[in-house]
N, C-alpha and C positions, 0 to 999 in steps of 0.2 A: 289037663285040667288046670285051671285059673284059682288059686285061692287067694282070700283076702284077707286080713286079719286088722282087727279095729282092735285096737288099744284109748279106754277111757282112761283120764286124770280129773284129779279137781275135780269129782262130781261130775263128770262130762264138759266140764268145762273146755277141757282141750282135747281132741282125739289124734292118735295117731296109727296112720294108716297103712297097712302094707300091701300088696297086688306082687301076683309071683305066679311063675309055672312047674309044678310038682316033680318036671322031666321026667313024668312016668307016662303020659300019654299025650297025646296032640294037640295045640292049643289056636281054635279055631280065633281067628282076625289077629294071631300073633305072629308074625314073621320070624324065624330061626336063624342066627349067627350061625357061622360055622361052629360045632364043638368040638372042640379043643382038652388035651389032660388040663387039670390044673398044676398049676409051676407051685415052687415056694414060695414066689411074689406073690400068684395068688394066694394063697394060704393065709400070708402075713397081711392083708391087704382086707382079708375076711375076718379075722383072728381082731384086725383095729377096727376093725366097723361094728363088730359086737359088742366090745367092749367101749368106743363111744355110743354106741346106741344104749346098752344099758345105763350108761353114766346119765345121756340124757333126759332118759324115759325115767330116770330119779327128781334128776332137776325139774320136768314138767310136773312132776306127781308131789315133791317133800318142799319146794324150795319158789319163792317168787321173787320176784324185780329189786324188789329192799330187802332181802336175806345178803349178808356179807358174804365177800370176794377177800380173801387174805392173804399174807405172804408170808410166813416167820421166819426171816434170815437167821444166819451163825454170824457170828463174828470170828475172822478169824484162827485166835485162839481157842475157839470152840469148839470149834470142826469136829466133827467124827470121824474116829478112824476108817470106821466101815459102815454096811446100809443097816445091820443089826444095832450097832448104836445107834444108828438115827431113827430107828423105827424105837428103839425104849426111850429114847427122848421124846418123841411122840405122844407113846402110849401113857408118861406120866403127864404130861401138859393136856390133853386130851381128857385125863380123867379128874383135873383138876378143873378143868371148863365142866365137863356132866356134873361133878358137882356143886358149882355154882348153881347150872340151870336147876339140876334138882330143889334147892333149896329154895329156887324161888317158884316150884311148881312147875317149871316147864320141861317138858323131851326135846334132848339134844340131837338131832342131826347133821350130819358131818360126810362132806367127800375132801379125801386127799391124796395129792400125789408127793412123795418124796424125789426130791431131785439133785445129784452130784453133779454137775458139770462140766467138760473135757477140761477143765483148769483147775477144777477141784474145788468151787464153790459148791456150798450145799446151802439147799433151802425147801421147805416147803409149801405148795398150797394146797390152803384151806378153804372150804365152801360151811357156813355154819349158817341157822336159820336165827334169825335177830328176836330180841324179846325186851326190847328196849335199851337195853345196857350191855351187850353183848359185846361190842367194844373194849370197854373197858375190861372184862373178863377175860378177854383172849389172849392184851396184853400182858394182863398179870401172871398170867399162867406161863408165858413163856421170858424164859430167863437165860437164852444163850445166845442174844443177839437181839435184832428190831422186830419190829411188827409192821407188817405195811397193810391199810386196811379202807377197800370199799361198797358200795353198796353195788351188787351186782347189776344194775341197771346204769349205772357212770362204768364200769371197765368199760376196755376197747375192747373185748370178747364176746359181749352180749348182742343177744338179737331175741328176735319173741319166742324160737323154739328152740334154743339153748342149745343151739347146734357148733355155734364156733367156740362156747366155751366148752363144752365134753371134747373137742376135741381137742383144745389145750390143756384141758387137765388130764387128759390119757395119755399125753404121750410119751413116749421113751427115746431108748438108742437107735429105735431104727427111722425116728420121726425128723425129718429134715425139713427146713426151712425153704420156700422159694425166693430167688431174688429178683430185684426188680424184671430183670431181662426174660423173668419164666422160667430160667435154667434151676436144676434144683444146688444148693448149697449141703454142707457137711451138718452135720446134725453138731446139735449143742452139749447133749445132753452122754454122759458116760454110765449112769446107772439111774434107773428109778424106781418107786415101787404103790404103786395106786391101789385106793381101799376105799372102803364105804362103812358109813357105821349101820350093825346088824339088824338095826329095828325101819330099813325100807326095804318092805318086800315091794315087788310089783306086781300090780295086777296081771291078771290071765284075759288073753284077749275073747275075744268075740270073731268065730271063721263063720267065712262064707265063702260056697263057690260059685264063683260068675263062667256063663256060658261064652260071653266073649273080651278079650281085652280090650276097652277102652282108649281110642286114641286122645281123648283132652279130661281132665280130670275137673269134676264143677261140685262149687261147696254144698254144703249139705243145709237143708234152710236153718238162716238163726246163728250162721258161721263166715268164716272168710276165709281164706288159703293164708294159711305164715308161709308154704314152703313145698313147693314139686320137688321131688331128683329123681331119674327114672337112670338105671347102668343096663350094663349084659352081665348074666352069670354066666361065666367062664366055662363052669362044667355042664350047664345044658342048653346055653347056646340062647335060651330065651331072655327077654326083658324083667326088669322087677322094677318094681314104682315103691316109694314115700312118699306120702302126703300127712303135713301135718295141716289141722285145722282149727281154730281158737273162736269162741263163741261170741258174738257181736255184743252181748249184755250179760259180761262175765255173773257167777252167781257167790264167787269166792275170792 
């Protein structure tokens, strides 16, 4: 059996799509990999796909194009000993940003990753939603080193379904770098620790089952494709598809 799962954002403004086989019964016009156990790689390889996927199914739903992109370095002599310090250095600058927003009427949303470095840099980033002045707010708030600060639509991470930035801001020890050559490199990163603030839930999708797998994916009227990737799942040998799609005359 084929299921589908539509995830709305923004008012339907952007859906995001999923197609998959149950691996509990036959999947007529779907061809079958060999199935194979799943390894640790895959584990670990499912384990980062959910957790970018939910990072960016926050970003399409809490966060747009001009919401800031941040960095709050240490200096130094700042450093934390360990990631419990850095996460209470956090949590106070964090709650000195909510309540600015508070005061000026707005809700605060927030993702961030804390990250040590294999040389022992620490830093973290921040994702926060802009309300005019939020700049300036974010630097005040932190006081153990710089700020480095921009508008999500100028980083080198973005794109329309916020797919290469969830997957910089998820990553960890086991997330390595490619280089030029395509060979992969040693990862950067010696500890991290990624969070969201409590008030994005996300929506529950919309299932449907289709009788056959679809060999070309076509937009829905009123829409345009940001983004196909179609893999194999490891453990049943069949295909699975993404598709995000964004509405031609946004309403938000």
């Amino acid at each position: 059996m084929i299921k589908r799962k539509t995830y709305s954002f923004r008012g339907g403004d952007i859906l995001d799509i999923e197609e998959y086989h149950d691996g509990r019964y036959g999947a007529p016009g779907l061809k079958r990999m060999k199935r194979r156990k799943a390894t640790k790689e895959d584990m670990l390889r499912v384990n980062k796909w959910n957790k970018e996927k939910r990072c960016r199914q926050r970003l399409l739903q809490y966060f747009k194009e001009t919401d800031l992109f941040l960095t709050w370095t240490y200096s130094i002599e700042e450093r934390p000993p360990d990631m419990q310090a850095a996460l209470k250095d956090f949590r106070r600058s964090i709650a000195k940003v909510r309540r600015a927003y508070r005061k000026r009427g707005y809700e605060l949303f927030w993702i961030r990753n804390i990250e040590q470095g294999t040389k022992g840099a620490w830093h973290i980033h921040l994702m926060v939603n802009e309300i005019g002045d939020s700049a300036s707010i974010v630097q005040k708030a932190w006081d153990h080193g710089g700020t480095w600060i921009t508008e999500i639509k100028r980083s080198k991470f973005y794109d329309e379904d916020f797919m290469r930035l969830a997957c910089y801001m998820t990553k960890d020890k086991n997330t390595v770098e490619k280089k030029k050559d395509g060979t992969e490199g040693k990862t950067r990163i010696k500890e991290s620790s990624y969070n969201t603030s409590k008030n994005m839930p996300l929506p529950d999708p919309h299932e449907d089952k289709l009788r056959r797998w679809k060999k070309e994916v076509k937009p829905k009227k009123g829409y345009y494709i940001a983004r196909v990737w179609e893999g194999i799942n490891p453990k049943t040998g069949y295909k699975y598809r993404r598709c995000t799609m964004i509405r031609l005359n946004r309403r938000i």
